[in-house]
C-alpha positions in Angstrom: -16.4 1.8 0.4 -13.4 2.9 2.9 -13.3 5.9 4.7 -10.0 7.2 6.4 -9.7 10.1 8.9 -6.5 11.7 9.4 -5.4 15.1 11.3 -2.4 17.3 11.1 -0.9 19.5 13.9 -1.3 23.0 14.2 2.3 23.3 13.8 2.6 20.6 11.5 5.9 21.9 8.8 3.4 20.8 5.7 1.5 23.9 5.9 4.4 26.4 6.2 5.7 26.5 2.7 2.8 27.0 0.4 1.5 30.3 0.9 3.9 32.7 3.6 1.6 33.5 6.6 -1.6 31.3 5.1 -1.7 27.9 5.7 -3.0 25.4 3.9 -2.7 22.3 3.2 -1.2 21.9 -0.5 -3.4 20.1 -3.6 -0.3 18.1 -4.1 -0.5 16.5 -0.8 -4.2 16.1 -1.1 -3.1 14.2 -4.4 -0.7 12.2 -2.2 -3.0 11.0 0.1 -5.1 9.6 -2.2 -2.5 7.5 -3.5 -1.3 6.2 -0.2 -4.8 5.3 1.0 -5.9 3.8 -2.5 -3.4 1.8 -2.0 -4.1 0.9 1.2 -8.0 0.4 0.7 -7.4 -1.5 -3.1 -4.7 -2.3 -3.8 -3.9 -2.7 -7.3 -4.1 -6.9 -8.6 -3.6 -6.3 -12.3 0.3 -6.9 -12.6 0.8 -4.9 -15.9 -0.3 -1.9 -13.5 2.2 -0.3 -11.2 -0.2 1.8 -9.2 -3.3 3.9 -9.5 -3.3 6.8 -11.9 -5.4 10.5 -11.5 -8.3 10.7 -14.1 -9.6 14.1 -12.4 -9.4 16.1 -9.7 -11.4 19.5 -8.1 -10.3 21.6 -4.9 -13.6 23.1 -3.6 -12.1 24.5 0.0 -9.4 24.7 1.6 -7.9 22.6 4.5 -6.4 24.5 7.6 -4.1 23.4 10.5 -6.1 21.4 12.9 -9.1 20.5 10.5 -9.9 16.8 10.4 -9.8 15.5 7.4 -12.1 12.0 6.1 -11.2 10.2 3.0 -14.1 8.3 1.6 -13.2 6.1 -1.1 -15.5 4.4 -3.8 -14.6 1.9 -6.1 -16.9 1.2 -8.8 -16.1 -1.7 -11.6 -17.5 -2.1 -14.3 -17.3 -4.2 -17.5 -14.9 -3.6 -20.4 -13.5 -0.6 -18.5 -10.7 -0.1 -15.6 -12.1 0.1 -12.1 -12.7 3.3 -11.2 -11.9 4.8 -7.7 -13.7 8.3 -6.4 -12.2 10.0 -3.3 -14.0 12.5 -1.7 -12.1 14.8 0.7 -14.0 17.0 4.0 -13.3 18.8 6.4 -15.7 20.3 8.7 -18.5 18.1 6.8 -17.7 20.4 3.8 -16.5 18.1 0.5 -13.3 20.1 0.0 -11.7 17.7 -3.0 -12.7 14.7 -5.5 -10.3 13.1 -6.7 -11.1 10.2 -9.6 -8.5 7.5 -10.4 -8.4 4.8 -12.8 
């Protein structure tokens, strides 16, 4: 298990383009995120593999300027089957996102 906290600034530029006077923080970035730490947490050893790949993903809430957002990543392996990573995403102890990757 790994578990990353990250923040972003009120006026951080990332919120100002998806929805004119409501910010939030776009599912595509959430999706980026997940990569980047995955990453960073597991690398990927298989070398026929470039880099992790989305199996599933769910947006529950939304994440505002100035929430602080935790990554908890879970990797579960199991036989005859890719590893499997879950990422959950809160903010305010609320699970805002899952993302699954194999």
């Amino acid at each position: 298990m790994a578990t990353y906290g990250l923040e972003f600034a009120g006026d951080d530029p990332v919120f100002l383009g998806h929805y004119p006077n409501f910010p939030i923080l776009p599912a595509s970035l959430i999706v980026d995120l997940c990569f980047r730490v995955s990453q960073d947490a597991f690398p990927v050893e298989h070398p026929s593999y470039q880099s992790h790949s989305v199996k599933k993903s769910v947006f529950l809430e939304r994440i505002t300027p100035e929430d602080r957002i935790i990554l908890q990543l879970e990797k579960t392996e199991a036989e005859n089957r890719p590893c499997s990573l879950g990422i959950r995403v809160l903010s305010k102890e609320q699970l805002c996102a899952q993302v699954r990757m194999i």
